[in-house]
Backbone as CSV, one residue per row, in Angstrom:
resi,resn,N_x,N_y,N_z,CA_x,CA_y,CA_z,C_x,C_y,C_z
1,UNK,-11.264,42.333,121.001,-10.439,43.102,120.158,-10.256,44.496,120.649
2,UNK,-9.733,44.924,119.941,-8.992,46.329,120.153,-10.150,47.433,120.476
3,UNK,-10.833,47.438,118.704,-11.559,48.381,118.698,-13.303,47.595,118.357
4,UNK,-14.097,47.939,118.688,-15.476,47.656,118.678,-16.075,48.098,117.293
5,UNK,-15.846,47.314,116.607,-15.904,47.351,114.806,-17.417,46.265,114.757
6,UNK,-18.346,46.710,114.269,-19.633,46.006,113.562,-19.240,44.919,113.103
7,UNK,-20.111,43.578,112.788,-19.880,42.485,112.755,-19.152,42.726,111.098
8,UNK,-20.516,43.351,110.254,-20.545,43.522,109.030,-19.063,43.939,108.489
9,UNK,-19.098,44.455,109.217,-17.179,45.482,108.648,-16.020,44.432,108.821
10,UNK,-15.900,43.405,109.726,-15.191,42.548,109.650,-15.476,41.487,109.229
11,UNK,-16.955,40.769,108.618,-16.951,40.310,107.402,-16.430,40.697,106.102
12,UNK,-16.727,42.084,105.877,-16.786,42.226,104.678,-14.778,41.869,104.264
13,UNK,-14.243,42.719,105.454,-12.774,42.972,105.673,-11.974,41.440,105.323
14,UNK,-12.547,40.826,105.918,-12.366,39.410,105.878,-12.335,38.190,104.444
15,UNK,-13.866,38.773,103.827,-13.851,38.890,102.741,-12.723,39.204,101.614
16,UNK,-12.775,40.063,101.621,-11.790,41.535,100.911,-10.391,40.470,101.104
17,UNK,-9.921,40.048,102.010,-8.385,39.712,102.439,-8.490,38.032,101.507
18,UNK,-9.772,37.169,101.857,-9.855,36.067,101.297,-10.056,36.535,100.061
19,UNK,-10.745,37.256,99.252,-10.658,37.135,97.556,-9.064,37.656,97.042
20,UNK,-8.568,38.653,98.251,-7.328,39.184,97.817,-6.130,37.440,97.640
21,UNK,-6.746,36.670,98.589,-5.394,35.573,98.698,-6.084,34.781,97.597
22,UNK,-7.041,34.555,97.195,-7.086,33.808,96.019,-6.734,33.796,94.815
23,UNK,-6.952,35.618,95.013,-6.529,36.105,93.103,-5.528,35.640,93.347
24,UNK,-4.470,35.420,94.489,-3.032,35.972,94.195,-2.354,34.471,93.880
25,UNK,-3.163,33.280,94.443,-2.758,32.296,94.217,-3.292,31.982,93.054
26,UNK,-4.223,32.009,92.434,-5.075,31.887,90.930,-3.802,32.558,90.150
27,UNK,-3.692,33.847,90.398,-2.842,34.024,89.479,-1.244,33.516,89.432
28,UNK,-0.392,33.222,90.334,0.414,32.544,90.300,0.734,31.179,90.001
29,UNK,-0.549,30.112,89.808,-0.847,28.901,89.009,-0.743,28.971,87.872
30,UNK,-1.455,30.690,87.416,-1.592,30.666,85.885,-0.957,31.135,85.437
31,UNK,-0.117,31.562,85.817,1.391,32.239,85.335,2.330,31.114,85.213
32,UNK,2.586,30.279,85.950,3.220,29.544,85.808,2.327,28.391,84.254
33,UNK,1.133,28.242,84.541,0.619,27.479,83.575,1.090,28.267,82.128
34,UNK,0.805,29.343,82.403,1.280,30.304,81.261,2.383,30.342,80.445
35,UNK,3.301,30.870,81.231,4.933,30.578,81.374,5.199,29.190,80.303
36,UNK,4.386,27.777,80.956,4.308,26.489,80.162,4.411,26.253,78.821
37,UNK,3.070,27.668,78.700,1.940,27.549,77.661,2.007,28.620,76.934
38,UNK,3.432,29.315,76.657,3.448,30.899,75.682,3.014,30.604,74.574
39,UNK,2.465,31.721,73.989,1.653,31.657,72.754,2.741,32.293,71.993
40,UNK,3.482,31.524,70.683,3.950,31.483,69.904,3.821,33.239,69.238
41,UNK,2.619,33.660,69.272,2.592,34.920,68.413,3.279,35.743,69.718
42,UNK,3.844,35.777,70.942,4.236,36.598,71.354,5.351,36.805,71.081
43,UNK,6.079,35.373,71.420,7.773,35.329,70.377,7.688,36.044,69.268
44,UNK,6.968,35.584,68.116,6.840,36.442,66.903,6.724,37.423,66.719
45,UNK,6.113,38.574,68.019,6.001,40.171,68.322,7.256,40.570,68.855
46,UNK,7.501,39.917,69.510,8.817,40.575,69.897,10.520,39.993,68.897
47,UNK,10.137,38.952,67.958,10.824,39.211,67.224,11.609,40.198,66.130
48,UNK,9.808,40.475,65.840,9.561,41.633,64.820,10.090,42.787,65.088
49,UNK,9.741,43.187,66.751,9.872,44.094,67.154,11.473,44.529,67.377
50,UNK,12.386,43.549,67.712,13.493,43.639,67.429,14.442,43.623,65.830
51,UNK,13.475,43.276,65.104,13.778,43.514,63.853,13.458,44.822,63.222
52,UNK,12.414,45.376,64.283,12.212,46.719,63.952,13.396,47.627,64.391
53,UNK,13.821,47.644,65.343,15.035,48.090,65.796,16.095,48.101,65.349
54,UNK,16.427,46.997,64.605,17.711,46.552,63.541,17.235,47.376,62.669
55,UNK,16.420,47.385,61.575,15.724,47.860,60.297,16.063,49.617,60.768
56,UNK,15.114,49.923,61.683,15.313,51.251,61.956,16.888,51.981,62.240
57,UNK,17.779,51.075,62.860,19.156,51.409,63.204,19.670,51.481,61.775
58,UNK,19.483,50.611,60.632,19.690,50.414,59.701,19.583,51.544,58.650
59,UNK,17.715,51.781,58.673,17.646,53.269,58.276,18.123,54.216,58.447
60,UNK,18.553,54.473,59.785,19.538,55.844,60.258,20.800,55.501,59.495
61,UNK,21.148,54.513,59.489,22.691,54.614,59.283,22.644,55.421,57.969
62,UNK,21.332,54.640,56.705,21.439,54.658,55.306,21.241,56.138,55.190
63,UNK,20.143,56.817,56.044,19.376,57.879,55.743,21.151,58.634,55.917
64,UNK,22.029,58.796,56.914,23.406,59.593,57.187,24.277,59.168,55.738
65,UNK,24.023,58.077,55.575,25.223,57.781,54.154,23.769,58.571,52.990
66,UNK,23.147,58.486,52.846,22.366,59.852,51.611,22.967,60.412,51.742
67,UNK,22.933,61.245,53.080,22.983,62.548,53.137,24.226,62.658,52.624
68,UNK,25.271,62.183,53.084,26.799,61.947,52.888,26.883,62.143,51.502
69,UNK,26.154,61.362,50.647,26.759,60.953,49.295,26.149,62.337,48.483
70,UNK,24.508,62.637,49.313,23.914,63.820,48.454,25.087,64.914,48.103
71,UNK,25.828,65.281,49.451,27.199,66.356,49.550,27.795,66.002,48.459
72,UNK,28.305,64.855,48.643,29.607,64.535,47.575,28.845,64.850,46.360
73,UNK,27.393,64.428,45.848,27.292,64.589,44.491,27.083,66.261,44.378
74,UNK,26.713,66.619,45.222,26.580,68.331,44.684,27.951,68.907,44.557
75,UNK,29.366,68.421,45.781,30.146,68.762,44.834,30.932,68.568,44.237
76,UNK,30.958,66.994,43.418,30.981,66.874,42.122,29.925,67.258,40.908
77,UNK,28.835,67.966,41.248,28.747,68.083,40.110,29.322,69.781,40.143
78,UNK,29.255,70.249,41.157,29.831,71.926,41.280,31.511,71.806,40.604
79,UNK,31.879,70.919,40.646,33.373,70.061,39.824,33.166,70.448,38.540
80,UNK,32.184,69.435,38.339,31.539,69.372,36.905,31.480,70.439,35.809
81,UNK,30.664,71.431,36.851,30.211,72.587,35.941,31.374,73.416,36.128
82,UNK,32.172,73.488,36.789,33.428,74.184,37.068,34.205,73.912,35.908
83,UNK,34.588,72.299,35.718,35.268,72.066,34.638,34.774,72.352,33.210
84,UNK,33.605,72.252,33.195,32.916,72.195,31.894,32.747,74.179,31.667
85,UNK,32.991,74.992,32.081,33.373,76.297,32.226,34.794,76.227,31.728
86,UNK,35.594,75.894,32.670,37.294,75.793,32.095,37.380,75.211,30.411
87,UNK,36.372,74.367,30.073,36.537,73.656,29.080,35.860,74.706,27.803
88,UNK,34.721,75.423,28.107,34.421,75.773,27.466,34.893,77.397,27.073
89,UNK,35.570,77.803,28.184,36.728,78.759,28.111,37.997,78.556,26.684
90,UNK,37.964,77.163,27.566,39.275,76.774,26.515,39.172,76.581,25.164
91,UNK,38.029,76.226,24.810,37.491,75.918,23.456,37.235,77.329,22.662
92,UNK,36.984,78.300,23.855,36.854,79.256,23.066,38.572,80.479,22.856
93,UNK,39.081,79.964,23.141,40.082,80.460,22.790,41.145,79.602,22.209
94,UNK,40.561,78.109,22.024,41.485,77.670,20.562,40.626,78.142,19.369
95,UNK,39.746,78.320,19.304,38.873,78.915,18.139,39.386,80.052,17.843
96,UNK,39.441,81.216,19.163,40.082,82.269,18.149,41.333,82.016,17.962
97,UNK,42.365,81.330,18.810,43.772,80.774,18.289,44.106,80.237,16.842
98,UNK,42.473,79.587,16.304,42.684,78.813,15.213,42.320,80.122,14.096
99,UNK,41.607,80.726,14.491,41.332,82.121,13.432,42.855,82.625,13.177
100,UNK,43.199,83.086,14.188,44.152,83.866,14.319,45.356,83.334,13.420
101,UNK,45.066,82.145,13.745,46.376,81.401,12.611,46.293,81.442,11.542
102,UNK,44.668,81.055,10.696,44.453,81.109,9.996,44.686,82.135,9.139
103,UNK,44.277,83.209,9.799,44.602,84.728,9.303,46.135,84.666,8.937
104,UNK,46.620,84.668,9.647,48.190,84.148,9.823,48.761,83.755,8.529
105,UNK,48.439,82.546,8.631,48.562,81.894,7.583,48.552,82.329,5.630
106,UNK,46.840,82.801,5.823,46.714,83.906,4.750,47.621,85.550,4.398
107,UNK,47.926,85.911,5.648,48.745,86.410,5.365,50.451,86.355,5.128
108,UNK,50.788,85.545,5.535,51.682,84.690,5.465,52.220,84.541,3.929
109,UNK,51.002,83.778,2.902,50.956,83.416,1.670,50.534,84.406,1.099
110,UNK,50.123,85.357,1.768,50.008,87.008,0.685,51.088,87.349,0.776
111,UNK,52.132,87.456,1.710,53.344,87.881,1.513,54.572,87.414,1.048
112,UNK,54.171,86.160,0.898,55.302,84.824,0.161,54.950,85.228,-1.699
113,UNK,53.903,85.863,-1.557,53.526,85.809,-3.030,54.112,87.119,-3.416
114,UNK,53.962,88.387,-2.716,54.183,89.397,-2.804,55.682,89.780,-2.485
115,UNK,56.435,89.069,-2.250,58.562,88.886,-1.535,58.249,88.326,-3.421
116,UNK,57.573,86.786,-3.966,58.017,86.157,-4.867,57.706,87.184,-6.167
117,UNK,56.896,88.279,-6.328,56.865,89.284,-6.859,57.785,90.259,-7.058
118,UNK,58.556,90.669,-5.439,59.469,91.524,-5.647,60.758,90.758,-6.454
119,UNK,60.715,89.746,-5.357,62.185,88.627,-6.665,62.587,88.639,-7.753
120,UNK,61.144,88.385,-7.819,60.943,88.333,-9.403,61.234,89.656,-10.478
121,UNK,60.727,90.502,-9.763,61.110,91.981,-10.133,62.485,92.416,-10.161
122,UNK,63.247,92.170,-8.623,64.529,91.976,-8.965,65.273,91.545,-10.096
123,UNK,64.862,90.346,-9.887,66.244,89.390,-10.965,65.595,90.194,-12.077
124,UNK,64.620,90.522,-12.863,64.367,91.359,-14.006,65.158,92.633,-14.068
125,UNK,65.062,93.374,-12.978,65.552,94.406,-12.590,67.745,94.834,-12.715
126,UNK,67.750,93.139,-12.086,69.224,92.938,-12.210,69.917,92.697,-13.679
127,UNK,68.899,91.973,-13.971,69.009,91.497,-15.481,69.441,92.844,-16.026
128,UNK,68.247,93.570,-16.489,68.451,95.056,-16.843,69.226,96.053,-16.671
129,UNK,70.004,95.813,-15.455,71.380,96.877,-15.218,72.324,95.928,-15.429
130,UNK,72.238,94.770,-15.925,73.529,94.074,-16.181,73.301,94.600,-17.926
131,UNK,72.489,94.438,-18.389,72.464,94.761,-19.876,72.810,96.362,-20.047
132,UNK,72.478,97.288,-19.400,72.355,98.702,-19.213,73.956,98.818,-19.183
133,UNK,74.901,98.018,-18.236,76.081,97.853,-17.871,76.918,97.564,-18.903
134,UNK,76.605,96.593,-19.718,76.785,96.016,-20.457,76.634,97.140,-21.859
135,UNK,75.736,97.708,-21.983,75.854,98.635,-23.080,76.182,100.055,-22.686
136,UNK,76.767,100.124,-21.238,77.617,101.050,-20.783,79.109,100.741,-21.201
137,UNK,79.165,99.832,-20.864,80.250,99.472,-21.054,80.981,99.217,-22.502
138,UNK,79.834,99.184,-23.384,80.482,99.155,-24.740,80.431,100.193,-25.360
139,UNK,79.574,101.149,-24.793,79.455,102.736,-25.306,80.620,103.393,-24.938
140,UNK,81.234,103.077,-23.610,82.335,103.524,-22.956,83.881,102.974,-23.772
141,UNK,83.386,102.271,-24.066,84.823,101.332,-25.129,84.494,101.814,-26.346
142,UNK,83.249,101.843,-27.173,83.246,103.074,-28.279,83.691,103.978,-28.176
143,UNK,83.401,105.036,-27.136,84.324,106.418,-27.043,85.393,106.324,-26.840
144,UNK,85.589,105.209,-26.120,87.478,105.227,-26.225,88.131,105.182,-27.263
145,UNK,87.701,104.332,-27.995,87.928,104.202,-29.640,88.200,105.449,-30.468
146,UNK,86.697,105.687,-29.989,86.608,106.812,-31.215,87.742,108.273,-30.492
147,UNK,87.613,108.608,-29.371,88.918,109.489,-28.632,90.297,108.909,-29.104
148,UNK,90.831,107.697,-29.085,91.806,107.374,-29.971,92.044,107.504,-31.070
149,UNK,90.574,107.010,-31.645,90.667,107.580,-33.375,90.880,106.383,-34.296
150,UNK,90.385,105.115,-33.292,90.631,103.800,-33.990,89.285,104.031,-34.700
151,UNK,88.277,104.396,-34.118,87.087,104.331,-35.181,86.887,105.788,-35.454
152,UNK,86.396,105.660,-36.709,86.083,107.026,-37.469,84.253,106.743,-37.759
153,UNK,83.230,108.029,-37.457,82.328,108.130,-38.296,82.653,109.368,-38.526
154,UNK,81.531,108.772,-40.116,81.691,109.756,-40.917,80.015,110.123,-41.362
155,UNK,79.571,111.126,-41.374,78.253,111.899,-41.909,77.971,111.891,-43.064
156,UNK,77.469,111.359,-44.168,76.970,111.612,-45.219,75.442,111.881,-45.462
157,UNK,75.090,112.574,-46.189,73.695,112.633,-46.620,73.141,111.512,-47.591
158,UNK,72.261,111.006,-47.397,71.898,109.632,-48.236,70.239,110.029,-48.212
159,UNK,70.195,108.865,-49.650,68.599,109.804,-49.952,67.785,108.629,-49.292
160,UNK,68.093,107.490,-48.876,67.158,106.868,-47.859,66.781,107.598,-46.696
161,UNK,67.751,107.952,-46.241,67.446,108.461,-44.626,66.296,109.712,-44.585
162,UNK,65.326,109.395,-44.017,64.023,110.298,-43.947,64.836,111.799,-43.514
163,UNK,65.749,111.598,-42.330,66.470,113.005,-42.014,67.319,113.752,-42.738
164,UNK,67.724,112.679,-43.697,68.602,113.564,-44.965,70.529,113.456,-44.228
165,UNK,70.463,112.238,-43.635,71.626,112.277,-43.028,72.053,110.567,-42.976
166,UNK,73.342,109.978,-43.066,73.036,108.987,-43.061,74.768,108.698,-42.291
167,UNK,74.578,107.672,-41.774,75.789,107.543,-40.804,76.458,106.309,-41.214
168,UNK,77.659,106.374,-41.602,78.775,105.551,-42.056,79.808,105.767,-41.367
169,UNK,80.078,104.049,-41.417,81.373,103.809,-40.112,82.438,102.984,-40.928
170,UNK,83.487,103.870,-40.969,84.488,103.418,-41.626,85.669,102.881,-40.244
171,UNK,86.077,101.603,-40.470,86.754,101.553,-39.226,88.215,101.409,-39.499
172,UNK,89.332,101.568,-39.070,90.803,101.104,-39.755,90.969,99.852,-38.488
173,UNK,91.680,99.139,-39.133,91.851,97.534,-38.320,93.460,98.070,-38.188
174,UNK,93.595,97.943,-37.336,95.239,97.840,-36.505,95.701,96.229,-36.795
């Protein structure tokens, strides 16, 4: 040989190369025996394990639609309270709308009562200068009379009359 190597060293070397070719054939028998002979729970691990993957892809998707929907509900309810503000705005100004009418209203019928007062006062009122008119008008046709001389009074003293005067109307008829 080449180099002048101890017996021992190329036993052992020798060695070393023969256990190396055995594992390698040992193990390629039993791989194949293996291969034959899979143990059922490995399928079942790597089933799982791909079901873990689905499940987990699954979770992401769900965990993004939360989040999604969390948005939408905050703002609907920011909707919510928005509207329920507008609403309660509004409520408060048909309330005073409804005062206001009310008032309205009362005054309204204080013054329907108080016009049906003056009316009323009127037509009394009218009444009264029609009678006033009316005994203008016949006082005014007395003096005409009496300026003509169709009617005559005449003054006497009479002992009824508390004043000591008593008034007689002598009339001449045409």
């Amino acid at each position: 040989m080449f180099v002048d190597l101890p017996e021992n060293l190329v036993l052992i070397a020798a060695a070393f190369l023969l256990g190396l070719l055995l594992a390698t054939f040992v193990s390629s028998l039993t791989s194949r025996s293996s291969a034959k002979n899979r143990d059922p729970r490995d399928d079942r691990i790597r089933s799982l394990e791909a079901e873990l993957r689905v499940a987990q892809s699954a979770a992401s998707k769900a965990q993004d639609d939360l989040e999604k929907l969390q948005e939408e509900l905050t703002e609907t309810a920011d909707g919510i309270e928005r509207r329920d503000n507008v609403i309660s705005e509004q409520q408060v100004k048909i309330e005073r709308v409804s005062m206001d009418l009310k008032g309205s209203v009362v005054k309204t019928r204080e013054l329907r009562a108080e016009l049906t007062e003056r009316a009323t006062e009127n037509v009394h009122a009218e009444a009264k200068i029609r009678e006033v008119e009316t005994e203008l008008s016949v006082a005014q046709a007395s003096q005409d009379l009496i300026a003509t001389g169709v009617l005559d009074y005449k003054f006497a003293s009479d002992e009824d009359d508390p004043d000591g005067e008593k008034a007689e109307v002598s009339g001449a008829t045409t």
